[in-house]
C-alpha positions as CSV (number, residue, x, y, z in Angstrom):
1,X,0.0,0.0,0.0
2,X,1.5,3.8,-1.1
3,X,2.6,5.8,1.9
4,X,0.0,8.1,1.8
5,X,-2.7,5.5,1.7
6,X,-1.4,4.0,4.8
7,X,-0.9,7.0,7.0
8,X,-4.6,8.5,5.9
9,X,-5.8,5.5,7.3
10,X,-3.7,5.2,10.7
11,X,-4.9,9.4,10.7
12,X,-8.7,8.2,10.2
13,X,-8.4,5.5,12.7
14,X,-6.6,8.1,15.1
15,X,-9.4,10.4,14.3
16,X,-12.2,8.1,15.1
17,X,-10.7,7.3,18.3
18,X,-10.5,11.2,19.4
19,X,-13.8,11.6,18.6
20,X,-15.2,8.7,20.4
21,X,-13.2,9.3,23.7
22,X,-14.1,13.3,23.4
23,X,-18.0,12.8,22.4
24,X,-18.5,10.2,25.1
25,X,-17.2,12.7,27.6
26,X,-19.3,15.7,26.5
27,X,-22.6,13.4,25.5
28,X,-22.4,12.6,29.0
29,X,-21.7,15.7,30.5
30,X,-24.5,17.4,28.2
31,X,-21.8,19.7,27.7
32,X,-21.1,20.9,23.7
33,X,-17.5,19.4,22.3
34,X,-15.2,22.3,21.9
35,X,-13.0,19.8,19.6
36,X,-16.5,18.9,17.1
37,X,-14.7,21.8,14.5
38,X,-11.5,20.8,14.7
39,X,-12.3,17.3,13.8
40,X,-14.1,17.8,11.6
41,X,-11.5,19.9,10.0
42,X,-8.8,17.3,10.5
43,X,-11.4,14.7,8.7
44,X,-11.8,16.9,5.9
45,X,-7.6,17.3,5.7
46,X,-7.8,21.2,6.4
47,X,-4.9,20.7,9.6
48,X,-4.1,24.8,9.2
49,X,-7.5,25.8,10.1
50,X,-7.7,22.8,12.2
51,X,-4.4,23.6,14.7
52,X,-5.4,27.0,14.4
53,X,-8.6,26.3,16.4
54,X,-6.7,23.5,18.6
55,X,-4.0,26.4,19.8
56,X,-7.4,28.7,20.8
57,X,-9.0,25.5,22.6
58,X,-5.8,25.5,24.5
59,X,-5.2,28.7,25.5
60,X,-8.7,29.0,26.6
61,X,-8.8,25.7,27.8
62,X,-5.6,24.7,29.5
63,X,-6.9,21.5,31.3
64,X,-7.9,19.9,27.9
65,X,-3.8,19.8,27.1
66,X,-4.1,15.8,26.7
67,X,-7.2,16.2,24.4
68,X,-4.9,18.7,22.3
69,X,-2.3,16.5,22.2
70,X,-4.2,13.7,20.6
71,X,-5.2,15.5,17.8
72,X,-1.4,17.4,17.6
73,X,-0.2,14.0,17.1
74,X,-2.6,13.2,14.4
75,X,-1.3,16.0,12.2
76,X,2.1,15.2,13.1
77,X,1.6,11.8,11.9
78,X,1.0,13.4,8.6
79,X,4.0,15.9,8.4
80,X,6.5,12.7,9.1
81,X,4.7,10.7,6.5
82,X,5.7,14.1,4.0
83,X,8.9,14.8,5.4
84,X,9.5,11.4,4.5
85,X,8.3,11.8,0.8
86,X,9.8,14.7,0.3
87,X,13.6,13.4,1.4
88,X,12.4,11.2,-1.5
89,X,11.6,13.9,-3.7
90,X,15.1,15.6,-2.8
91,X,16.7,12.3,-4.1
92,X,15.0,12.0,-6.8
93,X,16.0,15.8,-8.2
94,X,19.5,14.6,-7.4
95,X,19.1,11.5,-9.5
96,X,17.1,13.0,-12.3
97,X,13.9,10.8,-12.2
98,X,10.8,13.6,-12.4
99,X,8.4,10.6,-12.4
100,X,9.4,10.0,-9.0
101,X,9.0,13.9,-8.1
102,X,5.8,13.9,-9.5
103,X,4.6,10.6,-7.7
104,X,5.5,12.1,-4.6
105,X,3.9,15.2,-4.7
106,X,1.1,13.7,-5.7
107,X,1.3,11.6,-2.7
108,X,1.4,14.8,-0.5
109,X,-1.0,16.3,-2.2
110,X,-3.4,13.1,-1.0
111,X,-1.9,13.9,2.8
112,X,-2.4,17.7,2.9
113,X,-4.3,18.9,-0.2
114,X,-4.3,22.4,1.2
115,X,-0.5,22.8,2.7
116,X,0.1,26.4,4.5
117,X,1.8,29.3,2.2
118,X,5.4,27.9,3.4
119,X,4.6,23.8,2.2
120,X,2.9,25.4,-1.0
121,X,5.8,27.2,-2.2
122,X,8.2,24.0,-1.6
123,X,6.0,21.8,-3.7
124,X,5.9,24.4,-6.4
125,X,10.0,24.5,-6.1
126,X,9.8,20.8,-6.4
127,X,7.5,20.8,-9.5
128,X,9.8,23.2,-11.1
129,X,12.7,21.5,-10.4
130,X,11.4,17.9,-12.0
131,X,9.9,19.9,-14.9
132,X,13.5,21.4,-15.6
133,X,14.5,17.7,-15.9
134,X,12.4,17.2,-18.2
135,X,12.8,20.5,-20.3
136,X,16.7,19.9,-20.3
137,X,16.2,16.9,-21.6
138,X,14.2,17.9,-24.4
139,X,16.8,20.8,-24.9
140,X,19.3,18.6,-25.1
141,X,18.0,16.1,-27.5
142,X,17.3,18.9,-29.5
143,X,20.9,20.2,-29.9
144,X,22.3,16.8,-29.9
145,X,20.4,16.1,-32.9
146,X,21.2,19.8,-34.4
147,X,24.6,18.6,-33.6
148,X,24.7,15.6,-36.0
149,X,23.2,17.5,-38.2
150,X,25.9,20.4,-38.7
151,X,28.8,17.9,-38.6
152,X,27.3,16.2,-41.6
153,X,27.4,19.6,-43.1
154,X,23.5,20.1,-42.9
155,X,23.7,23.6,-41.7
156,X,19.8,24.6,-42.9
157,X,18.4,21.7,-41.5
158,X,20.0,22.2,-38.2
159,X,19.2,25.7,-37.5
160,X,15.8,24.7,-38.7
161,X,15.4,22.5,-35.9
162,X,16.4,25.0,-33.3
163,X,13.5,26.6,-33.8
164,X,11.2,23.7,-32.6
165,X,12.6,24.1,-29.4
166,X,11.7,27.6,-28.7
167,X,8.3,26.3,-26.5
168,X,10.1,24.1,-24.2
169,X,9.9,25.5,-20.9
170,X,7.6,28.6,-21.9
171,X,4.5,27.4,-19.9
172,X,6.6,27.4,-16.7
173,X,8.1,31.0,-17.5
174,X,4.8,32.3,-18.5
175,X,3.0,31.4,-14.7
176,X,6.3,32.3,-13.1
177,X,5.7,35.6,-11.2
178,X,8.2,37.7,-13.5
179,X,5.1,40.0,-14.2
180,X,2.9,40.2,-17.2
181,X,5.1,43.0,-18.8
182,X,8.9,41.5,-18.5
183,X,7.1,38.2,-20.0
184,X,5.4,40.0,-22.7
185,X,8.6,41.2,-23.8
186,X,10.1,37.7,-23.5
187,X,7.4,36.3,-26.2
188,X,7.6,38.9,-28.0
189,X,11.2,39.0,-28.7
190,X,10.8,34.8,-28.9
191,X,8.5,35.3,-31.7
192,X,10.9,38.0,-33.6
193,X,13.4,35.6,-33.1
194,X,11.5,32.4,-35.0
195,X,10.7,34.8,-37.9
196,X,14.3,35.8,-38.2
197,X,15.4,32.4,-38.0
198,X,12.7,31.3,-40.6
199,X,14.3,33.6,-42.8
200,X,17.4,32.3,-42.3
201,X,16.1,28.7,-43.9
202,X,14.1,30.6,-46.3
203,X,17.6,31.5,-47.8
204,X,18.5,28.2,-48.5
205,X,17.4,27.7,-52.2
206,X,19.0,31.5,-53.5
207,X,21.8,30.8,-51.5
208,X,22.7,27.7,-52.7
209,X,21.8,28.3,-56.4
210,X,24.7,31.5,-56.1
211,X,27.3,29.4,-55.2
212,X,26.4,26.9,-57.6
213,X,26.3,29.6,-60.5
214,X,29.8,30.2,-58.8
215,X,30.6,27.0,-59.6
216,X,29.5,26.5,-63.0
217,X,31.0,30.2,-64.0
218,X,34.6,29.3,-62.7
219,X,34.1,25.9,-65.1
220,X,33.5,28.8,-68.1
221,X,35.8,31.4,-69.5
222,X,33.2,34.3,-69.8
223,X,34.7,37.8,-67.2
224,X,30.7,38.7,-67.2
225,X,29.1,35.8,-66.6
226,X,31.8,35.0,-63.5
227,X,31.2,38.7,-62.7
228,X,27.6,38.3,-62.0
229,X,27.7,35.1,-60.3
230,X,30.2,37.0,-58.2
231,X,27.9,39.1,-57.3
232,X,25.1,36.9,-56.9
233,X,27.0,35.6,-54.3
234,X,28.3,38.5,-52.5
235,X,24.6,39.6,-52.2
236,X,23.3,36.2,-51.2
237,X,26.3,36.5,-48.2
238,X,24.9,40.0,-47.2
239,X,21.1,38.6,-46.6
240,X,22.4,35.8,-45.0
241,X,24.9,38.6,-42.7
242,X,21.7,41.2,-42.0
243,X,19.2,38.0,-40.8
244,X,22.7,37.3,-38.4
245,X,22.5,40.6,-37.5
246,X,19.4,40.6,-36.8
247,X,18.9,37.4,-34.6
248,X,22.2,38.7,-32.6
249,X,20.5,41.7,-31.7
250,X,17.6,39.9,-30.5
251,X,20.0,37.5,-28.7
252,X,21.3,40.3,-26.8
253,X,18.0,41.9,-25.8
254,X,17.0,37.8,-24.3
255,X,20.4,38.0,-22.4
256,X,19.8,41.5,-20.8
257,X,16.3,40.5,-19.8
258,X,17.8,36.9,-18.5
259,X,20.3,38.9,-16.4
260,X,17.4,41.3,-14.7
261,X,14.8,38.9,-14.3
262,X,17.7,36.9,-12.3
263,X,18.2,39.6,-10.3
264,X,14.8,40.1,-9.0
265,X,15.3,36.4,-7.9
266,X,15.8,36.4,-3.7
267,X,17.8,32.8,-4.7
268,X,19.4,34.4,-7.9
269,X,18.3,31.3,-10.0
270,X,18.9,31.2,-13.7
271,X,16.0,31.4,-15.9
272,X,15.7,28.1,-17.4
273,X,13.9,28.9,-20.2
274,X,15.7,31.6,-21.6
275,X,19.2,29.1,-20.8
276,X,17.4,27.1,-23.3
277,X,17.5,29.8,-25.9
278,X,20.9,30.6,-25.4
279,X,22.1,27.5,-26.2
280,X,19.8,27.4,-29.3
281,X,21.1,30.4,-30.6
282,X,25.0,30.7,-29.4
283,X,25.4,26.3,-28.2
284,X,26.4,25.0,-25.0
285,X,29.3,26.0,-23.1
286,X,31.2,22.5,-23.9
287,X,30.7,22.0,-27.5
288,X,32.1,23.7,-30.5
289,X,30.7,25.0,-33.6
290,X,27.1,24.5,-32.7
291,X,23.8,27.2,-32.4
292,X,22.5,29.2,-34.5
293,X,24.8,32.0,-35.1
294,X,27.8,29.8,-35.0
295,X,26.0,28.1,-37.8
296,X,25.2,30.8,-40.0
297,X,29.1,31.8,-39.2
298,X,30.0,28.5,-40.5
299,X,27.8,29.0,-43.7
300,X,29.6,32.3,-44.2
301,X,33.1,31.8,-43.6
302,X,33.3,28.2,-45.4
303,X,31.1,29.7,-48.4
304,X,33.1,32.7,-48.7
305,X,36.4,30.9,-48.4
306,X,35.6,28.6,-51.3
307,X,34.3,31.7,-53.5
308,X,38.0,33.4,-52.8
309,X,40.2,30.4,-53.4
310,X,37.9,29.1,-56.8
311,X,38.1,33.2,-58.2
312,X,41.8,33.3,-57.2
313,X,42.9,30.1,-59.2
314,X,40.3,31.3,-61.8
315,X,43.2,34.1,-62.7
């Protein structure tokens, strides 16, 4: 049987014996049971509301201190039982397993489905935490497979596929509590940056039939016709250098809104999701020649180098 499942049931048997022991005493005495709201609070799992009214009981009530007591040690029959899952949870962020973290939670969600302000904003750390497993793990099977693709020399295709990455992690960012004009801005410049990137790939068929009039002219012996494929070329390398342009200026604006939204953090904690557009745009720290704009560089400096070395020879 889960955790939770036993421990709700060792808290309702605990339960019904409170309120058998208390109700005998006060049907007795004619007398009204000052505990009939807290138990019933504890039976319907709302313990803040519950201890709340237990701590008045005993302050007004010093001689009922044993009654108190049984009913503090129902609730804290419930907190071990979640301290318990959530040394679990702990481990499980350590080992990378977000099933586990969400199994968990779920578990002490069954215990205490309205936790205090304090318990509510560790399960949302939790959730965010197993959900950034998962994102980076998207992320990175993303790249990886950009990856391949650039050292095959598919350089369109893999900064096409950046761009289906550009959602992974949003939701989270969006409900964060950034405030609904620094995530605005976010999207906004997330959108400009898929358009420009789209252009990018859009490029692919003019670019690659310049250089391949490049090619064909430097097989010929006509100055004019090697002229204009020239400067087919040349103009095919400045699109491709204002979209670069573009999408680093964009880049930039993501950083400087990565850097102040960290700072208004009391922890100082990255912003995942815009990490993830980093390293779609510039790579990851440990890997060379990968990203967008190290991509587009690529396309540039190789294209350009060939055009130089073929014209060269060509005279």
């Amino acid at each position: 049987m889960p955790l939770s499942r036993t421990v709700l049931l060792r808290v309702i048997i605990l339960l019904a014996i409170c309120v058998l022991a208390t109700g005998y005493v006060y049907a007795r005495g004619g007398a009204e049971d000052p505990f009939a709201e807290v138990d019933l609070l504890f039976s319907e799992k709302r313990y803040t509301e519950g201890l709340e009214k237990l701590n008045a009981i005993l302050k007004d009530n010093p001689e009922l201190f044993d009654q108190v007591q049984q009913r503090n040690a129902i609730y804290l029959e419930v907190q071990k039982a979640i301290s318990r899952l959530e040394e679990g949870i702990i481990e499980d962020i350590k080992n990378g397993n977000p099933e586990g973290v969400f199994e968990k939670i779920g578990a002490i969600r069954d215990l205490d489905p309205q936790p205090n302000e304090y318990r509510g904003k560790v399960l949302a750390d939790y959730l965010y935490e197993a959900a950034i497993i998962v994102n980076k793990k998207q992320v990175d099977e993303i790249m990886d497979a950009a990856l391949a693709l650039a050292r095959a020399g598919e350089y369109w295709k893999a900064i096409a596929l950046y761009t289906t990455g550009l959602d992974v992690g949003r939701e989270i960012f969006e409900t964060s509590e950034y405030g609904v004009l620094a995530v605005n801005g976010v999207i906004a410049y997330r959108n400009d940056l898929e358009k420009e990137i789209a252009k990018v790939a859009g490029t692919e068929e003019t670019f690659s039939a310049s250089v391949a009039g490049l090619e064909t002219a430097l097989t010929g012996e006509s100055i004019p016709v090697l002229q204009n494929a020239v400067d087919e070329l040349y103009l095919s390398l400045m699109t491709l250098a204002g979209f670069r342009n573009g999408i680093k200026a964009i880049e930039r604006e993501l950083e400087d809104a990565r850097t102040s939204l960290r700072l208004q953090r009391e922890d100082n904690r990255d912003i995942a999701y815009l990490r993830y557009i980093h390293e779609y745009l510039l790579g990851r720290e440990d890997v060379e020649r990968e990203g967008v704009l190290p991509l587009i560089d690529e396309l540039w400096k190789g294209t350009n180098s060939v055009a130089e070395r073929g014209v060269t020879a060509y005279f």
